[in-house]
Backbone as JSON, one array per atom type, in Angstrom:
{
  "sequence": "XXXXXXXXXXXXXXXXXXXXXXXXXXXXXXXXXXXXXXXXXXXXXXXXXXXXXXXXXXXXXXXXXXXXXXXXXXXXXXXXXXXXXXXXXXXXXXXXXXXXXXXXXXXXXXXXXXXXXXXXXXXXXXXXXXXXXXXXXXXXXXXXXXXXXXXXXXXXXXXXXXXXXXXXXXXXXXXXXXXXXXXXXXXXX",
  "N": [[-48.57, -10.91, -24.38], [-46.37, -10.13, -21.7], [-46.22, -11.91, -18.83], [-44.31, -11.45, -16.83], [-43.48, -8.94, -16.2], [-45.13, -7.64, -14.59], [-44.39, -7.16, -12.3], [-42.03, -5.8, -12.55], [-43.51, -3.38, -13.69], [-45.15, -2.68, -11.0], [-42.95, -1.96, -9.64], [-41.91, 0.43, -10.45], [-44.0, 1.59, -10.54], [-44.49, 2.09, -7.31], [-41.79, 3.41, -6.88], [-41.69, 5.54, -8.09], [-44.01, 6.98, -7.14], [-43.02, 7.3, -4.27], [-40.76, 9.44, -4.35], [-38.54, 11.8, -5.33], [-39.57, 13.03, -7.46], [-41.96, 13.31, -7.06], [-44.18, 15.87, -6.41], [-45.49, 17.94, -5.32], [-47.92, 21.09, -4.14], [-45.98, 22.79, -1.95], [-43.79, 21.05, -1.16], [-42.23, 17.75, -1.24], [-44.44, 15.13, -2.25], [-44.32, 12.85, -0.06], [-43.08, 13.75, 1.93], [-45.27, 15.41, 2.86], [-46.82, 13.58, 3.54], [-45.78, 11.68, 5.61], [-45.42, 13.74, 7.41], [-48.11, 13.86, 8.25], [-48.66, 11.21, 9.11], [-47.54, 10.79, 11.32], [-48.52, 13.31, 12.85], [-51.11, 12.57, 12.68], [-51.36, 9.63, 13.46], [-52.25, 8.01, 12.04], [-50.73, 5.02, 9.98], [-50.73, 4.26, 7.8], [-51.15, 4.25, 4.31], [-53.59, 3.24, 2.5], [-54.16, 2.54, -1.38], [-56.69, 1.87, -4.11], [-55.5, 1.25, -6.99], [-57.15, 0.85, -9.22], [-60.02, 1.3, -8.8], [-59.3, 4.26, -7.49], [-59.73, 4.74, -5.1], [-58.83, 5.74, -2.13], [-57.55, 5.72, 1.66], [-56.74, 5.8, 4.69], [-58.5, 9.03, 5.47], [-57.05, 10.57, 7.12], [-54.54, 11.32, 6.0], [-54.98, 12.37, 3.54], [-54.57, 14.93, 2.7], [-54.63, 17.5, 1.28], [-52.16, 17.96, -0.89], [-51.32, 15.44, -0.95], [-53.82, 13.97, -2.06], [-54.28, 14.81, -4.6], [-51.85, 14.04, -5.51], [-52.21, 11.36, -5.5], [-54.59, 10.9, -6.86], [-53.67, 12.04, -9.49], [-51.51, 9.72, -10.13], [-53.27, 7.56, -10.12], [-54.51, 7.99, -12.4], [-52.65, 7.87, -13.98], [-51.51, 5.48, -13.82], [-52.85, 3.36, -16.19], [-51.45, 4.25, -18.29], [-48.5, 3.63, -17.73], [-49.2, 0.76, -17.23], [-48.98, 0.34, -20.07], [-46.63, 1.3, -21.42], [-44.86, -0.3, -20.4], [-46.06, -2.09, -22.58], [-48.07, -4.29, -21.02], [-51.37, -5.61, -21.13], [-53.8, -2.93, -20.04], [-56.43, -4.12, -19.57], [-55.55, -6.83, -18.53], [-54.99, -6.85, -15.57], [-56.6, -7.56, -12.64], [-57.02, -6.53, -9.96], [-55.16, -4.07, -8.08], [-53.19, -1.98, -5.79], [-52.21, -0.01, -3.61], [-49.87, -0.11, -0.76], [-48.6, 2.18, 1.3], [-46.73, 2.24, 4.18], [-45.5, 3.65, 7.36], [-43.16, 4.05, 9.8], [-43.55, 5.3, 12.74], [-42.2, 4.78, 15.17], [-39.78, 4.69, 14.74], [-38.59, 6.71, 13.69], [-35.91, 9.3, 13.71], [-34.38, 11.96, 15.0], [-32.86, 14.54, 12.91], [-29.15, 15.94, 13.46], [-28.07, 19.1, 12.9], [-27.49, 21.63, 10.34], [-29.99, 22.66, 9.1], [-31.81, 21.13, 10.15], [-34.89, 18.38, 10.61], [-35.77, 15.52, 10.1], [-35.94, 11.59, 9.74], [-37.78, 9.11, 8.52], [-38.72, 5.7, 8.41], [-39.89, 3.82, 5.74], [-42.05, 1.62, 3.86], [-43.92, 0.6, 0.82], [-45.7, -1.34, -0.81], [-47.22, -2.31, -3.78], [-49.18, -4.21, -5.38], [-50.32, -6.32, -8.39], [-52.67, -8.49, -9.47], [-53.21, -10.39, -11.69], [-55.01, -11.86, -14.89], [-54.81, -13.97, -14.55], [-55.08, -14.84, -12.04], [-52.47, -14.73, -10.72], [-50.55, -12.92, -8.12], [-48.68, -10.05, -8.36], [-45.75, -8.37, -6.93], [-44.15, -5.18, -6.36], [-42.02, -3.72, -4.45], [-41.24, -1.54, -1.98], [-38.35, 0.02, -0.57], [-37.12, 1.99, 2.23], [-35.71, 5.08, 3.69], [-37.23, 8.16, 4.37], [-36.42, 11.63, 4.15], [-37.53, 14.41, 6.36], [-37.41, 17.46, 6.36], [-37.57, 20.44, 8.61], [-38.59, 22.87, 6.9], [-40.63, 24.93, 5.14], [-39.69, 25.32, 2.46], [-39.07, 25.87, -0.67], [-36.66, 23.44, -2.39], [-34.76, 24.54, -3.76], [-34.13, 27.13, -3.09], [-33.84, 26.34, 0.08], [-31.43, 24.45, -0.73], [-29.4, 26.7, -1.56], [-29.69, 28.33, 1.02], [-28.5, 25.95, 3.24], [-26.09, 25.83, 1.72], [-25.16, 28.91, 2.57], [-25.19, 29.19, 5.12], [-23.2, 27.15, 5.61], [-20.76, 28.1, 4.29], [-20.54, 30.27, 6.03], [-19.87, 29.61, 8.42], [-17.49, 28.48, 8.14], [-15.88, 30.79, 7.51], [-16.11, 31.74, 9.86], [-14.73, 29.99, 11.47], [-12.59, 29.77, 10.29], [-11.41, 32.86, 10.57], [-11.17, 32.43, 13.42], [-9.55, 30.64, 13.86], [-7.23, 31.87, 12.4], [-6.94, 34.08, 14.11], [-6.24, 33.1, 16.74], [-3.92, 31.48, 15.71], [-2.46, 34.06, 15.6], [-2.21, 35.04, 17.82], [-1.32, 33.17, 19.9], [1.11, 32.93, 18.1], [2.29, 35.58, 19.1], [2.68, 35.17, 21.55], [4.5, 33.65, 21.72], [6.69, 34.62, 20.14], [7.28, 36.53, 21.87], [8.14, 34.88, 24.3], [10.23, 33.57, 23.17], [11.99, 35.65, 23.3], [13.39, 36.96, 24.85], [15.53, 35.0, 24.88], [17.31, 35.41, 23.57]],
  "CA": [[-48.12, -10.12, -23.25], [-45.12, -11.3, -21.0], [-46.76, -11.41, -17.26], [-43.52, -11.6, -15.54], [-43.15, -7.69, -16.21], [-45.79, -6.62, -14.24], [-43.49, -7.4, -11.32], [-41.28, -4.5, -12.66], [-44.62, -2.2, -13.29], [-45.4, -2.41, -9.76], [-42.08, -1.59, -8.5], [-41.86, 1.31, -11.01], [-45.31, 2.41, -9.48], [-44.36, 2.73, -6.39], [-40.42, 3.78, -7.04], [-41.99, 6.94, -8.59], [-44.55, 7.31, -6.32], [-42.2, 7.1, -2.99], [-39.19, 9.65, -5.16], [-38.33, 13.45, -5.15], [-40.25, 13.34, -8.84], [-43.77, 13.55, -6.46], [-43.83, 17.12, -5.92], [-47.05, 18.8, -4.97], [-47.95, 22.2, -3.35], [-44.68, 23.4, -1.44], [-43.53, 19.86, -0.76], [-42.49, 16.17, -1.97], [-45.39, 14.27, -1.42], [-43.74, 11.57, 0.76], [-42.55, 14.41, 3.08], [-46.55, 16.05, 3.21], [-47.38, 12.3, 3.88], [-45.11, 11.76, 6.95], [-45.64, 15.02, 8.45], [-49.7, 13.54, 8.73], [-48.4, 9.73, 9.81], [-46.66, 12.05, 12.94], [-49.97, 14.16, 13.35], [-52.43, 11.84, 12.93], [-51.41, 8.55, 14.45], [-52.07, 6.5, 10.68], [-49.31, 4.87, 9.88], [-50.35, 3.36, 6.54], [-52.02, 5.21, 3.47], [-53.79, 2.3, 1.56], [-54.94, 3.18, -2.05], [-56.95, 1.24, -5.09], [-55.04, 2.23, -8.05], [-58.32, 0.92, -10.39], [-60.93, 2.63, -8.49], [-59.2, 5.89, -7.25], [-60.31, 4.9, -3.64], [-57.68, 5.91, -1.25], [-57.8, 5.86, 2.98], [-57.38, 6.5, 5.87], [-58.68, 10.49, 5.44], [-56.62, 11.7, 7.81], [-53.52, 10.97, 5.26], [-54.92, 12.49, 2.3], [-54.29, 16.24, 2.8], [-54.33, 18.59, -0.61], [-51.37, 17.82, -2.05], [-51.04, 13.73, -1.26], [-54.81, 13.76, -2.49], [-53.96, 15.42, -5.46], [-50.78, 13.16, -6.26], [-53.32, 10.13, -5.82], [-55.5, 11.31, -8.37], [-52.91, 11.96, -10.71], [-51.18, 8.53, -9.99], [-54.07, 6.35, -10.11], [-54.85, 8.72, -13.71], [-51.15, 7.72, -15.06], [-51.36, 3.82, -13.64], [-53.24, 2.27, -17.38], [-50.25, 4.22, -19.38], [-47.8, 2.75, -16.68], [-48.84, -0.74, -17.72], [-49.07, 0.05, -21.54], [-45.36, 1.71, -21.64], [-44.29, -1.85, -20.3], [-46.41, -3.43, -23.03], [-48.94, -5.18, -20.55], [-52.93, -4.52, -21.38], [-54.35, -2.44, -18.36], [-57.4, -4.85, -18.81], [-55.38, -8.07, -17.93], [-54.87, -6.22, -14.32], [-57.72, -7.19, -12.35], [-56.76, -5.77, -9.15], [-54.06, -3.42, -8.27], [-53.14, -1.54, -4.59], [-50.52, 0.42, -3.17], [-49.88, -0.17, 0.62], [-47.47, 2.79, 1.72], [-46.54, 2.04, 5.67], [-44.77, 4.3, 7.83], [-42.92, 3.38, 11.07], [-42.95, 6.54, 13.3], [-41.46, 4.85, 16.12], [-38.65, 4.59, 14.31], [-38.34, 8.03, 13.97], [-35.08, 9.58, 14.07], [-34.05, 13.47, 14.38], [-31.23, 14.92, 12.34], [-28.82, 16.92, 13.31], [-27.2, 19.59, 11.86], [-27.55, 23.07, 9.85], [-31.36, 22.06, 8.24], [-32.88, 20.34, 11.04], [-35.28, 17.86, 10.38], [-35.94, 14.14, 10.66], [-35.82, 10.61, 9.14], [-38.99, 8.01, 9.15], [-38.84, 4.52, 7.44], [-41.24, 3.29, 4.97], [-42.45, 0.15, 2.83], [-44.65, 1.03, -0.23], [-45.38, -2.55, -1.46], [-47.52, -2.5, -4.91], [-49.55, -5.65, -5.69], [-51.14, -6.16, -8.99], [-53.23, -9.55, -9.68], [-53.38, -10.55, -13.47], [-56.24, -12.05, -14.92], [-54.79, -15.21, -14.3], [-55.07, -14.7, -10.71], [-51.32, -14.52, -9.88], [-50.32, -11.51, -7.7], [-47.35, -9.28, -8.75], [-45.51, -7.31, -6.14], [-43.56, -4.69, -6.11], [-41.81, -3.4, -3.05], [-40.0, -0.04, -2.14], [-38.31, 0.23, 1.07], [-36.45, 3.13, 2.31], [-35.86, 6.26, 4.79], [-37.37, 9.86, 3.73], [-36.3, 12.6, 5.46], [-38.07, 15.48, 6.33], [-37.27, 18.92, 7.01], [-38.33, 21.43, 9.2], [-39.12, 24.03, 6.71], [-40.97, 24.38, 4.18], [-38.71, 26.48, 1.52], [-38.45, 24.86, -2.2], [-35.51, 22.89, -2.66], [-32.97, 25.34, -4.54], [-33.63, 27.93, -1.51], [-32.77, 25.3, 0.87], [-29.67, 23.96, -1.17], [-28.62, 28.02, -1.06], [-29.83, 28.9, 2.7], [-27.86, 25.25, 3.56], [-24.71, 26.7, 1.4], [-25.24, 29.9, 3.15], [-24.63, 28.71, 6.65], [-22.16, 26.17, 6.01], [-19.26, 29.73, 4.23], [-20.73, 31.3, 6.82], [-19.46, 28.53, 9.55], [-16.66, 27.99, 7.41], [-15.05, 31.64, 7.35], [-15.84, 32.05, 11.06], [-14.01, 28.84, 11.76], [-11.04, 30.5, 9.41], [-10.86, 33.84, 11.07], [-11.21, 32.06, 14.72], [-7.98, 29.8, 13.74], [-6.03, 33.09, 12.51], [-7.04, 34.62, 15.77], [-5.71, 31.7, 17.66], [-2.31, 31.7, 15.35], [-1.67, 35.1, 15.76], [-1.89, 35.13, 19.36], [0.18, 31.68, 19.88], [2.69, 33.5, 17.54], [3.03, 36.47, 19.63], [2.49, 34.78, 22.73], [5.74, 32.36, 21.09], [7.68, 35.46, 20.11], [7.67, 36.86, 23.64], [8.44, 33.78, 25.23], [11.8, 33.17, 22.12], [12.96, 37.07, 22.83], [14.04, 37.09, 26.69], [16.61, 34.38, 25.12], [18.56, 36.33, 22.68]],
  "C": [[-47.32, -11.01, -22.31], [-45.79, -10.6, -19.78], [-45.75, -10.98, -16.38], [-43.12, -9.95, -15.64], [-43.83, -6.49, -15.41], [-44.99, -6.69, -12.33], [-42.95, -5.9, -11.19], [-42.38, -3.13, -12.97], [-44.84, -1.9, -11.98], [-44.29, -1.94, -9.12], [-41.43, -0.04, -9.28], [-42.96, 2.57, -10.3], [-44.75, 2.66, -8.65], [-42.95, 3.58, -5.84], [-41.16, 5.56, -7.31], [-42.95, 7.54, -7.72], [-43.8, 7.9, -4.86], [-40.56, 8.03, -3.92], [-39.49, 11.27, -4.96], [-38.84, 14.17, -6.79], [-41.61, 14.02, -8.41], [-43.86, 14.66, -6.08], [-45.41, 17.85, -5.84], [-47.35, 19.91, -3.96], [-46.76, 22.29, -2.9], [-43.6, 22.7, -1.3], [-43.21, 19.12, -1.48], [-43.43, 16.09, -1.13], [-45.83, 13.75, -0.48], [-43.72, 12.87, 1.89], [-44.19, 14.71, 3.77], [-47.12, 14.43, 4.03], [-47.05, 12.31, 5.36], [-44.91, 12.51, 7.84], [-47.07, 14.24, 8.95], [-49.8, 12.38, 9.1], [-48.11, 10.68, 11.25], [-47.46, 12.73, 13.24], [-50.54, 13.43, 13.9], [-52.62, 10.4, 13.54], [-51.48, 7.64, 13.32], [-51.08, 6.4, 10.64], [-49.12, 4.23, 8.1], [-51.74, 4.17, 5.47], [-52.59, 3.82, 2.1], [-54.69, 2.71, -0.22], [-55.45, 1.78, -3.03], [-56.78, 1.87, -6.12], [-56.28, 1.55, -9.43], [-59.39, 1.95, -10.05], [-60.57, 4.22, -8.43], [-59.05, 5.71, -5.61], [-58.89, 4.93, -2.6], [-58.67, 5.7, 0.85], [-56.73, 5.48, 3.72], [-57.36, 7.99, 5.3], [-57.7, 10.75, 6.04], [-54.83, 11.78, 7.06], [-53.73, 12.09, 3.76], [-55.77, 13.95, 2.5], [-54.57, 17.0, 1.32], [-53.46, 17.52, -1.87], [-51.31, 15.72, -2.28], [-52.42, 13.43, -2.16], [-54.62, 13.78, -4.27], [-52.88, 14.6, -6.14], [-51.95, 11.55, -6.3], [-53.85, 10.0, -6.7], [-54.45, 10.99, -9.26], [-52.09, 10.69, -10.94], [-51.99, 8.0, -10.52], [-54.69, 6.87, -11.95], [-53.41, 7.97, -14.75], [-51.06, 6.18, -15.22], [-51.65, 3.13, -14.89], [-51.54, 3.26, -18.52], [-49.01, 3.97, -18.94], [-47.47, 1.45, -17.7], [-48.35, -0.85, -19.32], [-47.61, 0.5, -22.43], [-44.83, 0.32, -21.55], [-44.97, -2.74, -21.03], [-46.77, -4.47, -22.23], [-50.13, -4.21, -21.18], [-53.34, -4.33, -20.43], [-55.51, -3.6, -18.1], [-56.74, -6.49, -18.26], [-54.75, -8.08, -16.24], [-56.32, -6.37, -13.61], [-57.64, -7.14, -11.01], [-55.64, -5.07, -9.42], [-54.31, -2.3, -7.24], [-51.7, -1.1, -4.38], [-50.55, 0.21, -1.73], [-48.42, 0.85, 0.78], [-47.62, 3.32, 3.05], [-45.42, 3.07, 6.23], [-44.32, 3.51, 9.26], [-42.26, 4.62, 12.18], [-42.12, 6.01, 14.57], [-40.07, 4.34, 15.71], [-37.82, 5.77, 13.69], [-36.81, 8.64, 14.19], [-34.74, 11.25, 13.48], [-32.71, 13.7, 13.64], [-30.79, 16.03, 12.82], [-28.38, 17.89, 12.73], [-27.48, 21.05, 11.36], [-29.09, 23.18, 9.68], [-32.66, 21.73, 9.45], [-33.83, 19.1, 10.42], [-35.53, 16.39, 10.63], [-36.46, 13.02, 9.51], [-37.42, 9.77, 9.7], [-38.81, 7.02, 7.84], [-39.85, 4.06, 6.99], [-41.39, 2.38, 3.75], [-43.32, 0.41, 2.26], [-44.41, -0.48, -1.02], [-46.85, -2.17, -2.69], [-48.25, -3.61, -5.1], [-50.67, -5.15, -6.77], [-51.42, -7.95, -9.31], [-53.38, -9.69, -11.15], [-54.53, -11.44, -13.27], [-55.94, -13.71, -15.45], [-54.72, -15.69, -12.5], [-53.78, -14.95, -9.72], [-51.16, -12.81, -9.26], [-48.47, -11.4, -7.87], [-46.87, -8.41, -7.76], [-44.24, -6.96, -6.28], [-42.64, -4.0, -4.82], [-40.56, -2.24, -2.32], [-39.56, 0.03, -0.47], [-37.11, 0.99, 1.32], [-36.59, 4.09, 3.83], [-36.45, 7.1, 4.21], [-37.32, 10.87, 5.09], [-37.03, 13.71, 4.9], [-37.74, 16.35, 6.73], [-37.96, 19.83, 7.8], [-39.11, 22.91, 8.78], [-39.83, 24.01, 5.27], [-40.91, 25.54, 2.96], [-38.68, 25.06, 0.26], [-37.19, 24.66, -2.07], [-34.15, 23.97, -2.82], [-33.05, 26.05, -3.68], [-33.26, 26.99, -0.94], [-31.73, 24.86, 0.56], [-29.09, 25.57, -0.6], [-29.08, 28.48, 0.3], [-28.56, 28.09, 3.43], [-26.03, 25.5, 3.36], [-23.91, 27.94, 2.28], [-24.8, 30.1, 4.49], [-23.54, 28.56, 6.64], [-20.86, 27.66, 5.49], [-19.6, 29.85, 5.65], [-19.74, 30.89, 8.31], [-18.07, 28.37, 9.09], [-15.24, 29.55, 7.81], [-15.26, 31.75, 8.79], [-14.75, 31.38, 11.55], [-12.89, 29.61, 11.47], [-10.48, 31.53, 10.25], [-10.92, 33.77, 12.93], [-9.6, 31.43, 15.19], [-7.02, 31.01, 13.1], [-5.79, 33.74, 13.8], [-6.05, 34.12, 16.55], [-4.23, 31.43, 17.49], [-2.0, 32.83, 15.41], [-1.25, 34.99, 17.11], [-1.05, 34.02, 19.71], [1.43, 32.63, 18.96], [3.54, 35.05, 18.48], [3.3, 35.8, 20.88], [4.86, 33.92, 22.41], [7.04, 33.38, 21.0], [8.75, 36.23, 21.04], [8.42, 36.08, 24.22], [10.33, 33.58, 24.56], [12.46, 34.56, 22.54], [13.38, 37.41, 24.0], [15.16, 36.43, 26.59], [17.34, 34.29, 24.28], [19.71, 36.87, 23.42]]
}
C-alpha cells in the first residue's frame, strides 16, 4: 500500500462531502449546515469518521445527520477505491469550520448569502503519520428552499421577464424621442 495517497483520500472525503453531490431532504447539505452555524452560534461541526460520533448537536439537524451516517458508512470503500486498507487508518476526523462573521449577502433576483468554510480531513496511518486533506471555499445559500431546476426556471423566469420590460421601456423611450425629434425637424421645412 502506497501511504502518500491517503493525502488524496482525505481531500476526496471532504471535496465530496463540502459539493452540490450532498443532497439531503430539500437541500445541499452544506447549505442545511450553514443555515444552523447562523442559528445556533456553532461554528464548527466536528465528526469521527471511524466511530460515527459527530458534534456539536445543535449542527446535526435531519438531513446533515443523515449525510453523516451515510458518509462515515461510505469512508472504508473511500479508502479501498484508492487501494489503501481501511485497517491501516487508525484515526480519521473531519473538522468542517464556518466563519459567519464573514458573512456576506447577495444581491440580486434569488437573494441569499455567502459564508466561508474550511473542511480539513485528517487521517493517521498506522504508522502514526497524519494525512490531511483540506477544502476551502465559499457556499452560498439561498433564501428559499425550492429544488434546484425550479430555482434555475423561477431565476430564468424573472430575468425575460426583466429583460422584455427593459425592451418595451427602451421602445417607449425611442418612440417618444422620435416624435418628440420629428416635431422639433418639421417647423424647419
Amino acid at each position: 500500500m502506497k501511504y502518500k495517497v491517503l493525502k488524496s483520500a482525505a481531500h476526496n472525503f471532504g471535496r465530496s462531502f463540502a459539493s452540490t453531490l450532498n443532497w439531503r431532504g430539500n437541500d445541499y447539505v452544506m447549505s442545511h449546515l450553514a443555515r444552523a452555524v447562523v442559528t445556533s452560534g456553532e461554528v464548527e461541526l466536528s465528526v469521527d469518521l471511524l466511530s460515527g460520533q459527530a458534534q456539536p448537536t445543535a449542527l446535526l439537524d435531519g438531513p446533515v445527520q443523515a449525510s453523516v451516517t451515510d458518509y462515515v458508512r461510505w469512508f472504508p470503500d473511500l479508502l479501498r477505491s484508492q487501494r489503501v486498507v481501511p485497517e491501516a487508518v487508525r484515526a480519521a476526523t473531519m473538522r468542517m469550520r464556518f466563519q459567519p462573521e464573514r458573512r456576506v449577502e447577495l444581491h440580486g433576483g434569488m437573494g441569499g448569502w455567502t459564508i466561508p468554510f474550511e473542511c480539513v480531513v485528517s487521517l493517521t496511518d498506522d504508522h502514526g503519520k497524519v494525512h490531511q486533506g483540506r477544502v476551502v471555499g465559499d457556499w452560498a445559500v439561498d433564501n428559499f428552499n425550492i429544488p434546484p431546476s425550479w430555482r434555475r426556471r423561477l431565476a430564468r423566469w424573472v430575468s425575460d421577464l426583466w429583460r422584455s420590460w427593459r425592451q418595451y421601456r427602451f421602445k417607449q423611450a425611442t418612440l417618444t424621442r422620435g416624435v418628440v425629434g420629428s416635431r422639433c425637424s418639421a417647423p424647419g421645412r
